[in-house]
Z-matrix of the N, CA and C atoms (Angstrom, degrees):
N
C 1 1.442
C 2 1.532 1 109.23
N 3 0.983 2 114.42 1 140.24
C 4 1.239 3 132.60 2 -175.69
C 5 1.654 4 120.03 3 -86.39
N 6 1.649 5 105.11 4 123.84
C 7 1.722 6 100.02 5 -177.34
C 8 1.601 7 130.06 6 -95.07
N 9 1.230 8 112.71 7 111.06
C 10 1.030 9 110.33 8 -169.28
C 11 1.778 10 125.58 9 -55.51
N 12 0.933 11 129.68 10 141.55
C 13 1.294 12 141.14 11 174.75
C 14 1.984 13 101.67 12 -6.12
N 15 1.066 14 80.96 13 -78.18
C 16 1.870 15 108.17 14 -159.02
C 17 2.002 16 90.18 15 -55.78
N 18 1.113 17 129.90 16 -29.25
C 19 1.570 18 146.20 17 177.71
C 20 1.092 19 90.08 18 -75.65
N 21 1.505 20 140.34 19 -105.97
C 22 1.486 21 131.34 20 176.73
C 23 1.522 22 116.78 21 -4.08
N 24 1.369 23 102.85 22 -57.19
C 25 1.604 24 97.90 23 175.43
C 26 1.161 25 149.46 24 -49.98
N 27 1.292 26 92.28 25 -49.71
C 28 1.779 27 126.84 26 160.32
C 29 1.373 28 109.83 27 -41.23
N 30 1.513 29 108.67 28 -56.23
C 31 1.756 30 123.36 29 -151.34
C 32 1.347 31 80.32 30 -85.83
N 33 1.670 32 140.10 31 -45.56
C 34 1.270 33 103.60 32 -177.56
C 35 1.764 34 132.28 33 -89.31
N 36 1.377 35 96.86 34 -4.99
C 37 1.634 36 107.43 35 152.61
C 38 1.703 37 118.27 36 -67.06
N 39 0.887 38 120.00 37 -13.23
C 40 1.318 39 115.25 38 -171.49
C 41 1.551 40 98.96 39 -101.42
N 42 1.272 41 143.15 40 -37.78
C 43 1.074 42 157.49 41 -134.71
C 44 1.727 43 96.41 42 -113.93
N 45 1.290 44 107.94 43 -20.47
C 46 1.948 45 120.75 44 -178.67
C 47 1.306 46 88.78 45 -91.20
N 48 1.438 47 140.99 46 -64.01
C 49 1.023 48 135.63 47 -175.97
C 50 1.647 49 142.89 48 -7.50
N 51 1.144 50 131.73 49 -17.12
C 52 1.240 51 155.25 50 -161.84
C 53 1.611 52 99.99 51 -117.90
N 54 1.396 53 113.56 52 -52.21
C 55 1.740 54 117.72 53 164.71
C 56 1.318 55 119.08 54 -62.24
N 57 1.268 56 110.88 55 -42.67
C 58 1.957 57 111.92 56 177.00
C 59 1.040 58 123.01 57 -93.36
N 60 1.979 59 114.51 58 4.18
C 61 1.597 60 111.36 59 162.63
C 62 1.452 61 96.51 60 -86.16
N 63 1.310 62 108.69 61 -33.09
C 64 1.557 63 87.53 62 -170.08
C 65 1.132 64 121.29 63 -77.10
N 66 1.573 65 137.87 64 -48.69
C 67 1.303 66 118.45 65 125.18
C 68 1.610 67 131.67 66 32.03
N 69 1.230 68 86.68 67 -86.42
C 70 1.924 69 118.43 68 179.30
C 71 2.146 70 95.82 69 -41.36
N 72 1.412 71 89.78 70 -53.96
C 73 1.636 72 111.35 71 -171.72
C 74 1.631 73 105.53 72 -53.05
N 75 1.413 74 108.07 73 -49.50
C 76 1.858 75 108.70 74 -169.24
C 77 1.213 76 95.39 75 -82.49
N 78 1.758 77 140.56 76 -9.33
C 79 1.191 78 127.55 77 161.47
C 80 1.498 79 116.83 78 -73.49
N 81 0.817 80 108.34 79 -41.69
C 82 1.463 81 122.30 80 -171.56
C 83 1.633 82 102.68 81 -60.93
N 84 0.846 83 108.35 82 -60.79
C 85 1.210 84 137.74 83 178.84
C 86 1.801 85 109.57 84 -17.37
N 87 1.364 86 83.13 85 -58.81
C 88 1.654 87 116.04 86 -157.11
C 89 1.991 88 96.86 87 -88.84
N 90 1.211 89 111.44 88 -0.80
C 91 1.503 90 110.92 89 177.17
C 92 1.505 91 125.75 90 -46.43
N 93 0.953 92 147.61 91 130.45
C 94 1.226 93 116.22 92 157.03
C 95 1.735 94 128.56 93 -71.82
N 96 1.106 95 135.89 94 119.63
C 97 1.571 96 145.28 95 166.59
C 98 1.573 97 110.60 96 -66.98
N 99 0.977 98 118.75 97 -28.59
C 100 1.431 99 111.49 98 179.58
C 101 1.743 100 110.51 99 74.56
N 102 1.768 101 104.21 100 11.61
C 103 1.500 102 100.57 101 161.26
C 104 1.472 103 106.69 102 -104.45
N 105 1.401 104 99.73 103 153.35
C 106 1.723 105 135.63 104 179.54
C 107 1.482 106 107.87 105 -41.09
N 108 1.039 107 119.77 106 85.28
C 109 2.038 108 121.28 107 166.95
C 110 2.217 109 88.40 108 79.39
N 111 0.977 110 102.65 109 31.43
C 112 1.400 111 88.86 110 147.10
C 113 1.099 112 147.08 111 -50.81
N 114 1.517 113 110.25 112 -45.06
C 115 1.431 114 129.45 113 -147.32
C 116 1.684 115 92.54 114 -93.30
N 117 1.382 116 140.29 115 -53.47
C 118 1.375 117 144.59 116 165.82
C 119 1.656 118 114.55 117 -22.16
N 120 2.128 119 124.30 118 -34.56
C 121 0.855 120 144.06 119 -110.96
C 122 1.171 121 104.38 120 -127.15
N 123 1.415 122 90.89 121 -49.31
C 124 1.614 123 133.44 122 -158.91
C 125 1.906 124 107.98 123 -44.29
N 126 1.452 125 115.46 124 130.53
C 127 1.314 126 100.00 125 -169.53
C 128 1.161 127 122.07 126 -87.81
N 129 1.500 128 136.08 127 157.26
C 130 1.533 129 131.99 128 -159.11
C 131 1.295 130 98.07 129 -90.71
N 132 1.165 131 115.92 130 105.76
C 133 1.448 132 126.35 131 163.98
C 134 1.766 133 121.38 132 -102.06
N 135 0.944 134 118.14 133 20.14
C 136 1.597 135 138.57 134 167.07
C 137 1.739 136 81.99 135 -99.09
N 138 1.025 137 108.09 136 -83.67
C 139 1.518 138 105.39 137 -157.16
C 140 1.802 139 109.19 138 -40.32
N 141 1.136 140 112.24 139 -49.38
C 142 1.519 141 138.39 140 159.84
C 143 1.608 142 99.73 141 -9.74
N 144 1.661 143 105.80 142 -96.00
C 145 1.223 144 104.35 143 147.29
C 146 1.546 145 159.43 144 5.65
N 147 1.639 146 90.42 145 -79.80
C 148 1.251 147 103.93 146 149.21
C 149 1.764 148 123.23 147 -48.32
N 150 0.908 149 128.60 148 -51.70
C 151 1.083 150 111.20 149 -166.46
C 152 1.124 151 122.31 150 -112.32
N 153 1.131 152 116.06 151 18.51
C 154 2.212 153 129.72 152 134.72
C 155 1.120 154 113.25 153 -75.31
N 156 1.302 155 130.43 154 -52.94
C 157 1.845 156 126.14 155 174.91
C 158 1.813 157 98.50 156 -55.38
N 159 1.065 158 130.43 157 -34.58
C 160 1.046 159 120.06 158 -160.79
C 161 1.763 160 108.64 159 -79.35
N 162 1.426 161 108.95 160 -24.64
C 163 1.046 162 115.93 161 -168.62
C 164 1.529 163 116.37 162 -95.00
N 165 1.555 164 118.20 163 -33.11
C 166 1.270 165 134.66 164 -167.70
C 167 1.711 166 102.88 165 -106.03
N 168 1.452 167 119.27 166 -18.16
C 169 1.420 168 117.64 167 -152.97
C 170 1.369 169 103.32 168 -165.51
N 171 1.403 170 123.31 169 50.38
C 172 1.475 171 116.88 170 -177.81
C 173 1.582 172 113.62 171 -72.98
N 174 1.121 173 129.62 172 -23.54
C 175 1.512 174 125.51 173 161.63
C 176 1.310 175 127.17 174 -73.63
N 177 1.807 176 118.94 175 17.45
C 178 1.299 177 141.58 176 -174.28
C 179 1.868 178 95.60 177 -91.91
N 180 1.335 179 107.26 178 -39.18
C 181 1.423 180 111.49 179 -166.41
C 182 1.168 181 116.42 180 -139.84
N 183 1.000 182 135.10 181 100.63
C 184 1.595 183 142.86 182 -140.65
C 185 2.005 184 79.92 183 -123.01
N 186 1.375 185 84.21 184 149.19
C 187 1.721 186 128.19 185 -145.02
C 188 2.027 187 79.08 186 -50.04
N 189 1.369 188 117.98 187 -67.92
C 190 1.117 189 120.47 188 -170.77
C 191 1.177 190 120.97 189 -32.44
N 192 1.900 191 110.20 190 -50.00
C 193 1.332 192 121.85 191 176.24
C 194 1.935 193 117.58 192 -59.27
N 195 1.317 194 120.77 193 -34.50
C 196 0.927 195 131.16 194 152.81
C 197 1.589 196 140.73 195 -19.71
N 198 1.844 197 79.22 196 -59.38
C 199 1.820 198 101.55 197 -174.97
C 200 1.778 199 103.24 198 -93.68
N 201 1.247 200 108.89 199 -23.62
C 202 1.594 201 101.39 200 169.16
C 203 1.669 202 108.55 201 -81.95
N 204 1.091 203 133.89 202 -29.79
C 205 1.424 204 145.93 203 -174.43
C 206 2.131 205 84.74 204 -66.25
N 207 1.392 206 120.84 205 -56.89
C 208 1.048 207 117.01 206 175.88
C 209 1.325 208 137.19 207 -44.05
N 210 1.168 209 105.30 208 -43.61
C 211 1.940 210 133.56 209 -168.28
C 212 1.690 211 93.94 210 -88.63
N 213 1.488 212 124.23 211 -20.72
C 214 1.562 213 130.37 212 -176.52
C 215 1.594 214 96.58 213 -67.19
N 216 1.244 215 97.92 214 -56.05
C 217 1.599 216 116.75 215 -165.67
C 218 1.385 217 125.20 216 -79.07
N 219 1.567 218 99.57 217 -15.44
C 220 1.856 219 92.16 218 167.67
C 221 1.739 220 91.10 219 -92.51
N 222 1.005 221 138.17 220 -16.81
C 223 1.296 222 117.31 221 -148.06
C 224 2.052 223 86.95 222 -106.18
N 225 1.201 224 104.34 223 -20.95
C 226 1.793 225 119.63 224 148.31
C 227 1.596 226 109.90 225 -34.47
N 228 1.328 227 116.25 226 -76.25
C 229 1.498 228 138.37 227 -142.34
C 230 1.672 229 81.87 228 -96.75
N 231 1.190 230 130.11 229 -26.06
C 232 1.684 231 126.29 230 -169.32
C 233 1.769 232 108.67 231 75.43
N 234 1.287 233 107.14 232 19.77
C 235 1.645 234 95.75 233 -166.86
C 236 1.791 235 104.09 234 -103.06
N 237 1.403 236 115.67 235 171.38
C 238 1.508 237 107.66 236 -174.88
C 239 1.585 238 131.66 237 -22.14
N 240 1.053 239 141.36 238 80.42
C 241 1.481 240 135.64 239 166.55
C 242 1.944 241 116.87 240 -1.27
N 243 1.307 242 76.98 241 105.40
C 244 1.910 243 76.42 242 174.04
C 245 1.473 244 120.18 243 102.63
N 246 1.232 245 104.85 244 -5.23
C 247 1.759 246 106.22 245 -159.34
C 248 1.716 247 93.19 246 -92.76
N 249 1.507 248 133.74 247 -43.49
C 250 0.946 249 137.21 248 -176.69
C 251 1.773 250 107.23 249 -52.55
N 252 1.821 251 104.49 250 -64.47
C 253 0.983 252 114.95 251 165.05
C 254 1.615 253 126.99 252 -8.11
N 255 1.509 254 71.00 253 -82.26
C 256 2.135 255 82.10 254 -173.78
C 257 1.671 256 107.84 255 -70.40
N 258 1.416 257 129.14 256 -10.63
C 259 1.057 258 131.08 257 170.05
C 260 2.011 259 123.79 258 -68.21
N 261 1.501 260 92.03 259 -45.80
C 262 1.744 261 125.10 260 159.45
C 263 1.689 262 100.57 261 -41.52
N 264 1.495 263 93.89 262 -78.12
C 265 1.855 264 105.98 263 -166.68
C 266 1.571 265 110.66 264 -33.39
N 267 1.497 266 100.51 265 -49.14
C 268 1.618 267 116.80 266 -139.73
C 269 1.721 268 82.54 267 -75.98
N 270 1.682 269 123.81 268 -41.66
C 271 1.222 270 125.56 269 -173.58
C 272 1.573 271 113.37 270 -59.37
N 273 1.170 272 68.74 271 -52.26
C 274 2.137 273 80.49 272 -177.26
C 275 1.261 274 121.10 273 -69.49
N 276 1.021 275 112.69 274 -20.25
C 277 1.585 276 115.50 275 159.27
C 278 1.176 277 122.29 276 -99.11
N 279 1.850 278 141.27 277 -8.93
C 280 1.336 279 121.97 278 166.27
C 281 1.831 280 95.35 279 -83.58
N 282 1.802 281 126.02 280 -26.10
C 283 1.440 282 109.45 281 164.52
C 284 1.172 283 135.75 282 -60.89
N 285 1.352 284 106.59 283 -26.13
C 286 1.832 285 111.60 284 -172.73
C 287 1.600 286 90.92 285 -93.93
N 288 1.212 287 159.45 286 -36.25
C 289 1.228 288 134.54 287 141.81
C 290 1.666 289 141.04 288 -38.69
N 291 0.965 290 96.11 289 0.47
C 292 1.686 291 113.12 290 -160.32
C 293 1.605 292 91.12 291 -118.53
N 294 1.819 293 122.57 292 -50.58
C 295 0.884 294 106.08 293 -148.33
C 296 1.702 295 137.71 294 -58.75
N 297 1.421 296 105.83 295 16.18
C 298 1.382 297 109.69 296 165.14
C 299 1.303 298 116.16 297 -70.89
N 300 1.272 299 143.00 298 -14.20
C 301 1.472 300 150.98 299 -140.34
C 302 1.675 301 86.65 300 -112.72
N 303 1.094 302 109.46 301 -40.73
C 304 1.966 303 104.54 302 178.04
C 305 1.048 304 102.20 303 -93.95
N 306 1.367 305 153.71 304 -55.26
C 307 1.762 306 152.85 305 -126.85
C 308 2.107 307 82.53 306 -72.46
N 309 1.373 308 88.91 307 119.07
C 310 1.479 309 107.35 308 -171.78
C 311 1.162 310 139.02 309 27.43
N 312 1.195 311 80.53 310 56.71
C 313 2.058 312 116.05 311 155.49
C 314 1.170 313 109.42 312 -98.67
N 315 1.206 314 119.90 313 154.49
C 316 1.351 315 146.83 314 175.91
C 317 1.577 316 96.76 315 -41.33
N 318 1.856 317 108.19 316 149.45
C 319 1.960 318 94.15 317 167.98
C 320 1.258 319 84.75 318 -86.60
N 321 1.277 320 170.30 319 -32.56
C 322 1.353 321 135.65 320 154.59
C 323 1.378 322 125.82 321 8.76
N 324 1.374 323 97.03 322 -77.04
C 325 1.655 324 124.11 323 175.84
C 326 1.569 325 118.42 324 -41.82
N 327 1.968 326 94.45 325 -67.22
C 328 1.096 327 98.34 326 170.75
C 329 2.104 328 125.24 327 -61.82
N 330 0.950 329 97.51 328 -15.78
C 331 1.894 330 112.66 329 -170.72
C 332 1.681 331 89.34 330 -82.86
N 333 1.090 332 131.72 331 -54.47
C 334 1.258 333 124.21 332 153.15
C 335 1.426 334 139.52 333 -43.83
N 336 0.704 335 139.31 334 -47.90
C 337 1.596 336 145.63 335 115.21
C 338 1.570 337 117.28 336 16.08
N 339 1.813 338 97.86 337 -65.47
C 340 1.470 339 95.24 338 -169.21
C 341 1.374 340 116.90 339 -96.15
N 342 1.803 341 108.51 340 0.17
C 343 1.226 342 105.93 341 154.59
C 344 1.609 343 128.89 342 -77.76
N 345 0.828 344 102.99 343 -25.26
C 346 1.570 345 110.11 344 169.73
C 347 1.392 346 109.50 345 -75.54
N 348 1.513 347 138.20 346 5.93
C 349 1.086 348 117.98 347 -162.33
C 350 1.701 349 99.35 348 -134.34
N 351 1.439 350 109.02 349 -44.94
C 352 1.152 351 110.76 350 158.46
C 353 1.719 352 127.29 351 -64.18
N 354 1.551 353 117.63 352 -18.43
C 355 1.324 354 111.40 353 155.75
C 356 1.862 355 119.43 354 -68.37
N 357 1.447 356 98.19 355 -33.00
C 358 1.485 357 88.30 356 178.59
C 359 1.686 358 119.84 357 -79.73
N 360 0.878 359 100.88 358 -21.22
C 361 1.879 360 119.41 359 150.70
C 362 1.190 361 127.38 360 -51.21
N 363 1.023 362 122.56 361 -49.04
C 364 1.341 363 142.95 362 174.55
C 365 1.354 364 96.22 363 -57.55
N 366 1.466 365 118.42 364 -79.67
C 367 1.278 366 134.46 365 -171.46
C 368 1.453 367 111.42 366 -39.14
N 369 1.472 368 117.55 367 -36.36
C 370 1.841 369 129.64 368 -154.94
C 371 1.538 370 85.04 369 -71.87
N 372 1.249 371 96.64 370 -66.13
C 373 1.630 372 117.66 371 175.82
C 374 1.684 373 129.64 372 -25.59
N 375 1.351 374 81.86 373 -52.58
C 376 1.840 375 89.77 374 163.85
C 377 1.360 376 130.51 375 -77.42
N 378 1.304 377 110.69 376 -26.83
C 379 1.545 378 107.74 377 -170.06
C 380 1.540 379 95.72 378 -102.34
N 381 1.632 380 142.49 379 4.47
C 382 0.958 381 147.77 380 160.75
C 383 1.436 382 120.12 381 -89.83
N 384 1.204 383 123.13 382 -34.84
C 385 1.657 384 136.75 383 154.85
C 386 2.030 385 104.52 384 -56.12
N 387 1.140 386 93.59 385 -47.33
C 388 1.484 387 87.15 386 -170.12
C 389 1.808 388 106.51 387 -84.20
N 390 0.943 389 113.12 388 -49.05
C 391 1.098 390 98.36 389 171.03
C 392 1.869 391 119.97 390 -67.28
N 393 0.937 392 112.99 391 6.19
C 394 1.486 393 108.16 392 173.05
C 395 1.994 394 102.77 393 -113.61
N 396 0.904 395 101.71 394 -16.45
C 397 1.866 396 102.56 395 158.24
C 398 1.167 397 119.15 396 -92.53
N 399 1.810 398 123.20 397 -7.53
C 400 1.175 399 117.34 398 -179.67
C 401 1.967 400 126.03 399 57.78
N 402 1.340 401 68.35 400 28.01
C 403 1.949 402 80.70 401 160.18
C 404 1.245 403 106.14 402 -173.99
N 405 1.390 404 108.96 403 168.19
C 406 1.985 405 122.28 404 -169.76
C 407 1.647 406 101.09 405 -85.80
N 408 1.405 407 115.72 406 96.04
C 409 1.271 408 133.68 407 146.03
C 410 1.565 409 119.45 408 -29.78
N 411 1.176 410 108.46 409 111.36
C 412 1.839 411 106.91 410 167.35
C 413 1.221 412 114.72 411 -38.03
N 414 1.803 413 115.89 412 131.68
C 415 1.804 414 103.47 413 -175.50
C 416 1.418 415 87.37 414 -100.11
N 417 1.461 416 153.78 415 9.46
C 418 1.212 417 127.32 416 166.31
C 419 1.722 418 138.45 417 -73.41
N 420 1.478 419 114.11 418 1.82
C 421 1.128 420 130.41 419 -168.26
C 422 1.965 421 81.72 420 -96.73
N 423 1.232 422 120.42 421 -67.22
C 424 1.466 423 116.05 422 -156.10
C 425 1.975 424 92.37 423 -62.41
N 426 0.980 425 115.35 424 -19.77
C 427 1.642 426 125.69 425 -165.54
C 428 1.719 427 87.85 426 -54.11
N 429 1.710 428 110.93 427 -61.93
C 430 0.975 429 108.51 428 174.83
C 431 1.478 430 147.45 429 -82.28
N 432 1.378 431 108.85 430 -10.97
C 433 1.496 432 120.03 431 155.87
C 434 1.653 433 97.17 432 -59.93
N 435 1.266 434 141.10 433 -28.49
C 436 1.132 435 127.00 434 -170.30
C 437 1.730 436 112.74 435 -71.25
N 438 1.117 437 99.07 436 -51.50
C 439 1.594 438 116.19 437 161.94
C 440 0.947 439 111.94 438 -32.04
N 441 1.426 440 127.73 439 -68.96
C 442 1.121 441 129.85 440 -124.44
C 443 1.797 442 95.83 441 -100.20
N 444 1.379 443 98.32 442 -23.83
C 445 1.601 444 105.22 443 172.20
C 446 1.475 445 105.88 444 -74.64
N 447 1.231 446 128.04 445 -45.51
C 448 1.280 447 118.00 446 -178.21
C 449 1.738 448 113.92 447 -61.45
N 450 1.504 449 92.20 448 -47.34
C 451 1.504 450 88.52 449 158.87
C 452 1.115 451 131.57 450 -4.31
N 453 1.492 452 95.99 451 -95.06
C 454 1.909 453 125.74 452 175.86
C 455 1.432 454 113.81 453 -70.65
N 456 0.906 455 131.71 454 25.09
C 457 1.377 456 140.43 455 -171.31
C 458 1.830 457 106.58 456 -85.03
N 459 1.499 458 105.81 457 -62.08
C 460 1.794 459 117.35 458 171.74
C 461 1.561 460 102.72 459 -39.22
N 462 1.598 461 107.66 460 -60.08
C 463 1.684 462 99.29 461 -168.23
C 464 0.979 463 107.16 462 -92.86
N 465 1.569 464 134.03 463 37.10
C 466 1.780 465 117.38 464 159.87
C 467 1.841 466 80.49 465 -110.76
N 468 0.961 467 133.77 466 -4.91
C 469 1.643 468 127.66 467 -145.13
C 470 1.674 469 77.03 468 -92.15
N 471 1.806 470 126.02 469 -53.88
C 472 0.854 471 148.76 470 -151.76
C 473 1.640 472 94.62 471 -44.40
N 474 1.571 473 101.73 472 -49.59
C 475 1.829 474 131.77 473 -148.22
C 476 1.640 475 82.33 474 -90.00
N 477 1.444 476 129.05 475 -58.86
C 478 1.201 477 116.58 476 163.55
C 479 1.614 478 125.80 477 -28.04
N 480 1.475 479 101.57 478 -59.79
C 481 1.477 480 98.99 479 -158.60
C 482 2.019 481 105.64 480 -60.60
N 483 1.292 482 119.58 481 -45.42
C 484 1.309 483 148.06 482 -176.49
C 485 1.996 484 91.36 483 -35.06
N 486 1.718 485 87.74 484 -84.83
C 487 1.703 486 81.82 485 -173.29
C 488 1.183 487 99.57 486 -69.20
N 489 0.956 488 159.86 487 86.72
C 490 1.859 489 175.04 488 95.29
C 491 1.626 490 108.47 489 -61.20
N 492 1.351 491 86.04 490 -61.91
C 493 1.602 492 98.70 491 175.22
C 494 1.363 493 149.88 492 -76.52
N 495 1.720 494 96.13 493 -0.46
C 496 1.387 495 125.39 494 161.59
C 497 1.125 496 115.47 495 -88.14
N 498 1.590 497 124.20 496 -5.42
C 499 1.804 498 112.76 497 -173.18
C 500 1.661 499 89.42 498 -128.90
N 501 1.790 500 95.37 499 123.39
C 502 1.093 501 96.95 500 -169.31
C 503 1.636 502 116.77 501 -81.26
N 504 1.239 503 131.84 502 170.35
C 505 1.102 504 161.88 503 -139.00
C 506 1.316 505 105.57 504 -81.04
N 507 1.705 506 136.28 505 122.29
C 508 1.794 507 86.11 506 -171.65
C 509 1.837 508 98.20 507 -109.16
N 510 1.177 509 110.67 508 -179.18
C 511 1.182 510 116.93 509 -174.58
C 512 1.422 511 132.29 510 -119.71
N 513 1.946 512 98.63 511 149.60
C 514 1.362 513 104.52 512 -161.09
C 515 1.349 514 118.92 513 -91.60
């Protein structure tokens, strides 16, 4: 059967979806709130992202899309060129290798997961910022972006799971 125009369209809007929320995410991200040292704080919701597509939908975001989604977002935040990037890659690829260890596990499991992953993120992040300023960066600001991502982690998973279920399934 043959797909009509406006069908093609759909299927490939639906199928982008996972790239232009996250997207959506390093914009958002980058807002200003008009609260006091927010932005230092602020939780990683790219990475967030990242590592539900990676787990539920790794052929949603192929490695390239990743590292440009990366290079968007430091040059987003204004902070070193590349550090997000290779921070993104390194995530998205020890999850999308892994992701047999979650694919229907508990979100427990999976919520665990992204604490372990966004701390080692966190961490990549810091000792790559600091060593590219050439001095030891305070770790209490990323201490709490760590938090604060795990935090928000349940209700982006929520927003995750939703558009999940709009891109259909593909077949074997």
């Amino acid at each position: 059967m043959q797909m009509t125009l406006l069908q093609r369209l759909d299927l490939y809007l639906r199928f982008s979806l996972p790239v232009a929320l996250t997207i959506l995410l390093a914009i958002l991200g980058v807002v200003p709130l008009h609260a006091p040292s927010y932005a230092p704080v602020a939780p990683m919701l790219v990475l967030a992202s990242l590592y539900y597509w990676a787990i539920y939908r790794p052929q949603m975001m192929p490695l390239i899309l990743v590292f440009l989604v990366g290079l968007f977002h430091d040059i987003l935040i204004g902070g070193p060129l590349g550090v997000n990037a290779l921070a993104y890659l390194a995530a998205y690829g020890l999850v999308a290798g892994q992701r047999r260890v979650f694919l229907g596990k508990s979100f427990g499991v999976v919520w665990w997961g992204f604490m372990l992953v966004a701390g080692a993120v966190e961490a990549l992040r810091w000792i790559l910022i600091s060593a590219l300023g050439g001095t030891v960066l305070d770790p209490l600001p990323g201490f709490f972006t760590y938090v604060s991502s795990v935090g928000v982690y349940p209700l982006l998973s929520l927003l995750f799971s939703s558009v999940h279920k709009l891109i259909p399934m593909p077949e074997h």
